[in-house]
N, C-alpha and C positions, 0 to 999 in steps of 0.2 A: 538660720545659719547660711542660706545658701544668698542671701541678701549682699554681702561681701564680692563673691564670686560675679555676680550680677552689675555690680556697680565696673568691676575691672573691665568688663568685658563691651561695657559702653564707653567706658577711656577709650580703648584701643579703637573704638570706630571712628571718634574726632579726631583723633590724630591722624591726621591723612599728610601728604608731600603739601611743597608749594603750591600757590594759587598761580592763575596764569598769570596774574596783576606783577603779584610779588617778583617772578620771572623776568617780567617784563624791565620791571625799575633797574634789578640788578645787570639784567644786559646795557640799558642805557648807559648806566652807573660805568660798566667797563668800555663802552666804546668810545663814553668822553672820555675819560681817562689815557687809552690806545692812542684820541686823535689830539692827544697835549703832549705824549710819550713821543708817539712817533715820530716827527718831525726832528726832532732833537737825536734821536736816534740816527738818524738814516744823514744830519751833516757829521755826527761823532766819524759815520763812516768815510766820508772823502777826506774830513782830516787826517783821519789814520792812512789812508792809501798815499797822501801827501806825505804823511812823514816816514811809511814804510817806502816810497821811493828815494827821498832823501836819506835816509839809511842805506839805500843799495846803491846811490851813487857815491857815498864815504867809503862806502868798500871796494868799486869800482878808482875811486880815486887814489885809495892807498894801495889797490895791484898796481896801476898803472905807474907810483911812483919805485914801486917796486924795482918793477919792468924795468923802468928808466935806471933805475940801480947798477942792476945787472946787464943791461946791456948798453948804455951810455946815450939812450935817444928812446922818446916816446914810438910807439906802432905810431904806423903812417895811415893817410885817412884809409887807401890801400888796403893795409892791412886788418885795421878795425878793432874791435874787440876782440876779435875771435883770436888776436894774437897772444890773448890774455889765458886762452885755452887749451889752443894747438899753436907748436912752433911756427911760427911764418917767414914765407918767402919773401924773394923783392927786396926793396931798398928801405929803411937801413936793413942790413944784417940784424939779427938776434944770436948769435955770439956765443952769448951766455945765459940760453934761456934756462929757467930752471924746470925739467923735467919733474912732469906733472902739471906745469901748469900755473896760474895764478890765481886763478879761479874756477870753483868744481865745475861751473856749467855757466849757461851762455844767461848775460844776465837782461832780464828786464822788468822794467818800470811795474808798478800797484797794477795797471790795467792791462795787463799782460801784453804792449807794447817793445819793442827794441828803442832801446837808451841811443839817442845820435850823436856820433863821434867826428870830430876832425882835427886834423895833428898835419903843420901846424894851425893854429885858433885864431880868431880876430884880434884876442887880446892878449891870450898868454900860448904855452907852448901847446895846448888840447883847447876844441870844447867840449864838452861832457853834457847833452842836455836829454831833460823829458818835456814831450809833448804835450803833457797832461791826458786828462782823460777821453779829450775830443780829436787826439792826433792829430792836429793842426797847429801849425805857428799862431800865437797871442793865445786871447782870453784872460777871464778871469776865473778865479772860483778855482775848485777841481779842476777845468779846465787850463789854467795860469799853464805856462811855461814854467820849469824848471832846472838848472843847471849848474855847476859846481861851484859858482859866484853867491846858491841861494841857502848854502850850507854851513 
């Protein structure tokens, strides 16, 4: 009778965890895996910061038409964005700024960079631009210039 008991009690000593082997595969198994992920991962990310910049310069671009609204003339290079947050001095006037503001806070670019402004522009009455992510004029990539021409 005690035959039964004897035999369960030899199962449970084969049954031990993984081998080092077996360990071994499956870490390989995950680091290929990581190094075919990864790469793909990490451009998803400067695209996203490219197009979460261009999204805060459509916002940046619709206060500043705003602005122009309400007070019949873009902030001067002078005055900047910040005119887009506190009332500004200088020439032109702001008139009829509208208290509060245009925007809750001072805006800038995916790379925690300042957006550069000048009013008036080469081509039209602003330029609106990001340096990208190297803060320098050109490049390409994340790097690329961007400005309210790329919207």
């Amino acid at each position: 009778m005690n035959y039964p008991i004897l035999r369960l009690h030899n199962l449970k000593h084969k049954q031990s965890g993984f081998t080092l082997l077996e360990m071994l595969i499956v870490l390989v198994i995950l680091a290929s895996l990581i190094g075919f992920i990864a790469p793909n991962l990490l451009s998803r990310s400067d695209d996203a910061k490219i197009t979460v910049t261009k999204v805060q310069m459509r916002h940046i671009v619709t206060a500043l038409d705003v602005y122009k609204l309400d007070n019949n003339s873009y902030p001067s290079t002078a005055q900047g964005l910040e005119a887009l947050i506190s009332k500004p001095s200088g020439y032109p006037e702001a008139k009829n700024w509208k208290e509060g503001g245009y925007l809750p806070k001072f805006p800038l670019d995916a790379w925690g960079k300042a957006f550069l402004y000048v009013s008036p522009g080469a081509t039209s009455d602003y330029d609106l631009m990001s340096l990208g992510a190297d803060g320098v004029e050109g490049g390409s990539g994340d790097d690329a210039d961007l400005s309210q021409n790329d919207l």
